[in-house]
C-alpha positions in Angstrom: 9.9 123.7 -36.1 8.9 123.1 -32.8 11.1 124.2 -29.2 10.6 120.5 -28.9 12.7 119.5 -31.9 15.0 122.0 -31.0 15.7 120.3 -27.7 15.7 117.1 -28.6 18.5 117.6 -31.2 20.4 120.2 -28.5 20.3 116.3 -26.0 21.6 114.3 -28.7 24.5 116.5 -30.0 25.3 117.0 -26.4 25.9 113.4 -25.8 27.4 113.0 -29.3 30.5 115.2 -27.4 30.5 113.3 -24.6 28.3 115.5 -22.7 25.3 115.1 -20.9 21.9 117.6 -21.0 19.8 117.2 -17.8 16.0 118.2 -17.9 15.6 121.3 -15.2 12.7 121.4 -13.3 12.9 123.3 -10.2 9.5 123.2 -8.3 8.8 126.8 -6.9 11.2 128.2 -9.4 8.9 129.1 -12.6 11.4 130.1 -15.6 14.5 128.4 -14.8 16.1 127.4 -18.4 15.1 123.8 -19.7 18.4 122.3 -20.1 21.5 122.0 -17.5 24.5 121.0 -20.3 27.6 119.6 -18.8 30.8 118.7 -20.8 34.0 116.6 -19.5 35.7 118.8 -17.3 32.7 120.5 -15.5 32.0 122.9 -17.9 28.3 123.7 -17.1 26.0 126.0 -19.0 22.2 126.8 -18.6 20.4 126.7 -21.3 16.8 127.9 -22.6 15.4 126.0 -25.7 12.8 128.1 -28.0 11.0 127.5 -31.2 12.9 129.3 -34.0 12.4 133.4 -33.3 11.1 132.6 -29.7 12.1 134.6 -27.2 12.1 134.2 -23.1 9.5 135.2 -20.9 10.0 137.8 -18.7 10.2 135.6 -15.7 12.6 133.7 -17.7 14.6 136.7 -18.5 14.7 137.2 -14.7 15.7 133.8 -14.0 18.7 134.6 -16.5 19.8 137.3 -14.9 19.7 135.9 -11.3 21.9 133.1 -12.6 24.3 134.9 -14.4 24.8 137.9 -11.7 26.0 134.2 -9.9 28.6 133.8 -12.6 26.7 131.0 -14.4 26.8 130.8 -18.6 23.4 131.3 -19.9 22.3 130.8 -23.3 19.0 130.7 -25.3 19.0 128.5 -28.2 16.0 128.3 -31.1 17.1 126.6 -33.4 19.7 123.6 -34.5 22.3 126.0 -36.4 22.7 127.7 -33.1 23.0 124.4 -30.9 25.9 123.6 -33.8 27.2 126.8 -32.8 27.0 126.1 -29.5 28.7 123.0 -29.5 31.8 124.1 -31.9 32.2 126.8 -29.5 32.6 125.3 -26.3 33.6 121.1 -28.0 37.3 121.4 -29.0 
């Protein structure tokens, strides 16, 4: 399976909750996580999208960290059990 499967299901279960899942880009900023998921209420987490058993980058993994020494949520997702997962555990 592809990260881009992965995503694309991640967007659509998002909205499904009534959320929404921006595209991050972030010229100058190389390995900022794909996905900026926002649920009613302003619940906000970062998340990176990976092909099942991919892992991040070390850039990435610094880009993690930097956000989450900020206090942010960041998560790394591979693979559409874990964006069901996600979603039960943050959707009540």
């Amino acid at each position: 399976m592809r990260e881009r499967i992965v995503e694309t299901y991640l967007r659509e279960q998002v909205k499904a909750a009534g959320g929404i899942a921006y595209k991050w880009t972030s010229p100058g900023n190389s390995g900022v996580p794909d996905r900026i998921v926002i649920f009613p209420g302003g619940l906000t987490v970062f998340v990176e999208l990976k092909a099942p058993g991919g892992k991040p980058s070390k850039l990435q993994v610094v880009q993690h960290k930097r956000l989450r020494e900020l206090g942010c949520d960041v998560r790394v997702i591979d693979s559409k059990e874990q964006v069901d997962s996600f979603l039960e555990e943050l959707v009540e």
